[in-house]
N, C-alpha and C positions, 0 to 999 in steps of 0.2 A: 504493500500500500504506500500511497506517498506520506510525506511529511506535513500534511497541512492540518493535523491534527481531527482526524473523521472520526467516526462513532464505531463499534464493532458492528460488522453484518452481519458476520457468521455468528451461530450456534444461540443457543438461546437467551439471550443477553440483548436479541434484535427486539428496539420497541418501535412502536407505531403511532401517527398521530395524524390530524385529516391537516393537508398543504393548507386548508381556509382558516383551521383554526391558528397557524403562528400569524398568518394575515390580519385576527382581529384583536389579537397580544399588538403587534408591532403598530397597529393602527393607535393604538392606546397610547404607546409610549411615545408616538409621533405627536400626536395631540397635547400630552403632558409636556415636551419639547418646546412646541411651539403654537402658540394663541391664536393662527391664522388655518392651521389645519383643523378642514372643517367636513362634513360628510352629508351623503346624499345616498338613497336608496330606492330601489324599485319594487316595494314591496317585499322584499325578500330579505328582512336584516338578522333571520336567527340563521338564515339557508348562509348566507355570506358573512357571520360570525360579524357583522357592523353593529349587533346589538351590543358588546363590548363598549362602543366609541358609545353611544349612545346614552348606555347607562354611565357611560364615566361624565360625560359634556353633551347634557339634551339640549342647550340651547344654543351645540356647534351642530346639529344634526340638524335634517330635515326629511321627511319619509315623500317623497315624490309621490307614490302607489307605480300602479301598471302604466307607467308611461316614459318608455326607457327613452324615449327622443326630447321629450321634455327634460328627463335627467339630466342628458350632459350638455344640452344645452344651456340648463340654468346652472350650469356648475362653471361654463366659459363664462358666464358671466360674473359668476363669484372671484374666479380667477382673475378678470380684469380689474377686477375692486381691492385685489391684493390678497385675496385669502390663495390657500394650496386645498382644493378642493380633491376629495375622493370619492368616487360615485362604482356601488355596485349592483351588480346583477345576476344571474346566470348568465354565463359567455353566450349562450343562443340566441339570447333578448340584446346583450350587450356586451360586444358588440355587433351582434347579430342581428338585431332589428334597426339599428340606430346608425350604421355606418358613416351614411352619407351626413348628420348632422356633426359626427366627430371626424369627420375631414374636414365640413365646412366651418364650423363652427370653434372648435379647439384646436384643430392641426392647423391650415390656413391664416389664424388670429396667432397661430405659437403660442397658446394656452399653456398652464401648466398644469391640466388638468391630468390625474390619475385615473384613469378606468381599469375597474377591476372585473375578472369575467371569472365567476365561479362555475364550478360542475363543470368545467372543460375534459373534454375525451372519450373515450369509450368508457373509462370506468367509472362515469356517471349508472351504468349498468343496467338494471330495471326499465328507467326511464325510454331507452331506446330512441333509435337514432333523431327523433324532430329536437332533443332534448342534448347529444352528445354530440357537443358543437367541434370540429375535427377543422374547420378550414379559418379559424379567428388566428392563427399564426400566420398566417398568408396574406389574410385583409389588413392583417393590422401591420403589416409588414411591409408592406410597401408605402404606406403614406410617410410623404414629407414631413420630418421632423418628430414621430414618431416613435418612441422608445420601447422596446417589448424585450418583458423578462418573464420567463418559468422556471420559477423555483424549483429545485429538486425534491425539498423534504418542508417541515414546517419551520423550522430553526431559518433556514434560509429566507421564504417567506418573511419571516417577523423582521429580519432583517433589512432585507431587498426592501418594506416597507417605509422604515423607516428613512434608508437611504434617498427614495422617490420622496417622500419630502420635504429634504435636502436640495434635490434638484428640479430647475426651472423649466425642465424641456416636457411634453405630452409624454404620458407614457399607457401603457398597457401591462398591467399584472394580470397574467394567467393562472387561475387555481382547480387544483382535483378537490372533490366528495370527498370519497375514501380515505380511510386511515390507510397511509404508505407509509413504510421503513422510513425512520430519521437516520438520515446520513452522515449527520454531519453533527459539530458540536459547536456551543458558543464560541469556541477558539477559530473556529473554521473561518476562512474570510472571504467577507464577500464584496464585491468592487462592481458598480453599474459600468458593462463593457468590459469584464474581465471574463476569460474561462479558465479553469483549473485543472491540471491533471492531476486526479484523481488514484489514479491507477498508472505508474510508469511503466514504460513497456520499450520493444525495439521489430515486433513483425505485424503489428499491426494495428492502427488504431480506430477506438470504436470513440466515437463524438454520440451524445446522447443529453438529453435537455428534460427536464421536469422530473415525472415516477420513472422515465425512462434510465434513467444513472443508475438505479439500484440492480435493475436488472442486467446492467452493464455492469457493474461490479462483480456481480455473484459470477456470470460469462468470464473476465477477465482472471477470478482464481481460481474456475475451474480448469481454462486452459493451461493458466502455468503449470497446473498437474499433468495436463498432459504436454508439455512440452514449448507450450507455443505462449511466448512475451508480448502481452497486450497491451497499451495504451489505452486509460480512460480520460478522455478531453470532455468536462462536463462543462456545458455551455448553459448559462443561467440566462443570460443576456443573447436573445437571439437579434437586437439590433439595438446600438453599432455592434455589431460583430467583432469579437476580436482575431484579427485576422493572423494578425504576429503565432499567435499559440497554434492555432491552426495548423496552415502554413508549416509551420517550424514540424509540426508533430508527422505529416502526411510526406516530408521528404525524408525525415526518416524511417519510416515504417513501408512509405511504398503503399499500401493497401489503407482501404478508410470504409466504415462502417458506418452508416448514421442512426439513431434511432429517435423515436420520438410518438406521443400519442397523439397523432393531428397529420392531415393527408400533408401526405409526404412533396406533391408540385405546391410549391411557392413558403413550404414550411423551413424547418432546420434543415432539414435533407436537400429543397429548393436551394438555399441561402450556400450552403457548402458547395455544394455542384457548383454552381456558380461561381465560386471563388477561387476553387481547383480549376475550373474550367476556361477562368480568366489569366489564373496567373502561376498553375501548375498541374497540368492535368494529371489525375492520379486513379486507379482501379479504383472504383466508391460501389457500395451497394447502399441502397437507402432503405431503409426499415421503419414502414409505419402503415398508414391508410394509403392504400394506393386506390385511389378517386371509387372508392366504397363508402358507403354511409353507414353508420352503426347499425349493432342487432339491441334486441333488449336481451338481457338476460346475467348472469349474476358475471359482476367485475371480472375474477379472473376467469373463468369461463370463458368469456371477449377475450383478453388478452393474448390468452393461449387460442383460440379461433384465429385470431388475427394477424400471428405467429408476432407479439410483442413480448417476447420472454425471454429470459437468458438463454432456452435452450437455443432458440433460434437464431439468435447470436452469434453461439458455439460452433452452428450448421455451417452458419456463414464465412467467419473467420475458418474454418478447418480448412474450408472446399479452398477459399482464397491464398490462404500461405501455401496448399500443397500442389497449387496451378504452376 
């Protein structure tokens, strides 16, 4: 494992905690920080853990209801008035129903407006695919000015939170349901536009962004058992890109993996291609939704249907060092 001080994965000592819940901790402490962070919701503030902020500063909070376009609309304009406005929803509603007003309205203006998009991914689970929003990595990804980060674990989250209310640029927090493996610990560090390796390696490296890092981890020490030095590049910050870690990591290994829960054109797997493709072309295989829309049914269930799991990983990395 590398030196950045992570949490153990292996054996029974792995705990668990839902990516929203470090989002409504870190929201809190953002709030306590600073008198201008202030929140907004769509109806949904125990689903997006805002009920935290809420009970801490109810008269920093405002409950919108079911009108996500309304939301970050009035949240650009808190941000003109000087506040650091956070506004949540379900990613599907938001930014899923609301796009076009947080291009026009917050991206366009250079707001510094935060939008947070909970129950991202397949393992929103039950809910089934009108609900497990897979393509908010891609929309949100190309707008001008723009920031988009997915945390790995919750620790991260609470972090990544407060860091966005530090900073003046739009951004996008993406968050999972489920309780996922903590990866990482208070010491871990986290930097808007930084990615970490996680796991050092020399035949091949797997880049992996959100719940997808754990399962790149567990991949990366099975292979050392059998034989094969992985690289874990976990990418928090899927824009700006950190391109240097990248880069650096894919000309040494030669081989690149991606993973990620979110359709893999215009996502992290998008964004990498692209960047090998621009300024090092390298063997890549991308691992996520490939232009599928979710099934209902229980979390890992989906993820192993969807081959988003260590083992498939393992499949992959095997077949690619032994080419």
């Amino acid at each position: 494992m590398s030196d950045l001080k992570l949490a153990n994965i292996i054996g029974k000592d792995l705990k668990t905690e839902p990516i929203r819940t470090g989002f409504g901790r870190g929201l809190v402490l953002a709030g306590k920080a600073n008198k201008d962070v202030v929140a907004a919701c769509a109806d949904l503030t125990t689903s997006t853990q805002m009920h935290l902020f809420k009970a801490e500063f109810p008269e920093r909070f405002v409950e919108i209801g079911i009108a996500e376009q309304n939301l970050v609309t009035v949240a650009s304009g808190m941000a003109a008035m000087g506040k650091i406005p956070f506004v949540s929803s379900y990613a599907a509603f938001s930014p899923g129903r609301n796009w076009e007003q947080i291009r026009t309205t917050i991206c366009l203006n250079d707001r510094p407006v935060n939008v947070v998009g909970s129950h991202a991914g397949i393992s929103v689970g039950p809910d089934g695919a009108t609900h497990q929003m897979l393509e908010d990595i891609a929309i949100m990804r190309v707008l001008p000015n723009m920031v988009v980060i997915v945390p790995g674990d919750s620790l991260e989250a609470e972090r990544a939170t407060q860091a966005l209310a530090e900073d003046s640029r739009p951004s996008y927090l993406r968050l999972a349901r489920e309780a996922t493996p903590i990866i990482t610990t208070a010491d871990t560090p986290f930097e808007i536009g930084r990615a970490y390796i996680y796991h050092p390696g020399t035949d091949i490296t797997i880049i992996s962004t959100g719940t997808m890092t754990y399962q790149a981890l567990v991949a990366a020490e099975k292979l050392k058992k059998d034989g094969i030095s992985a690289e874990v590049v976990h990418v928090p910050t899927i824009k700006p890109l950190d391109t240097t870690t990248i880069l650096a990591s894919a000309k040494k290994t030669k081989h690149v993996i991606t993973i990620e829960e979110a359709q893999i054109i215009g996502g992290l797997g998008g964004a990498v291609a692209e960047l090998l493709g621009e300024y090092q072309p390298t063997r890549i295989v991308r691992l996520g939704m490939k232009d599928h829309f979710g099934e209902s049914g229980k979390p890992d269930e989906l993820l192993e249907h969807f081959g988003l799991t260590a083992k498939q990983i393992i499949l992959h990395a095997t077949h690619m060092v032994s080419e």
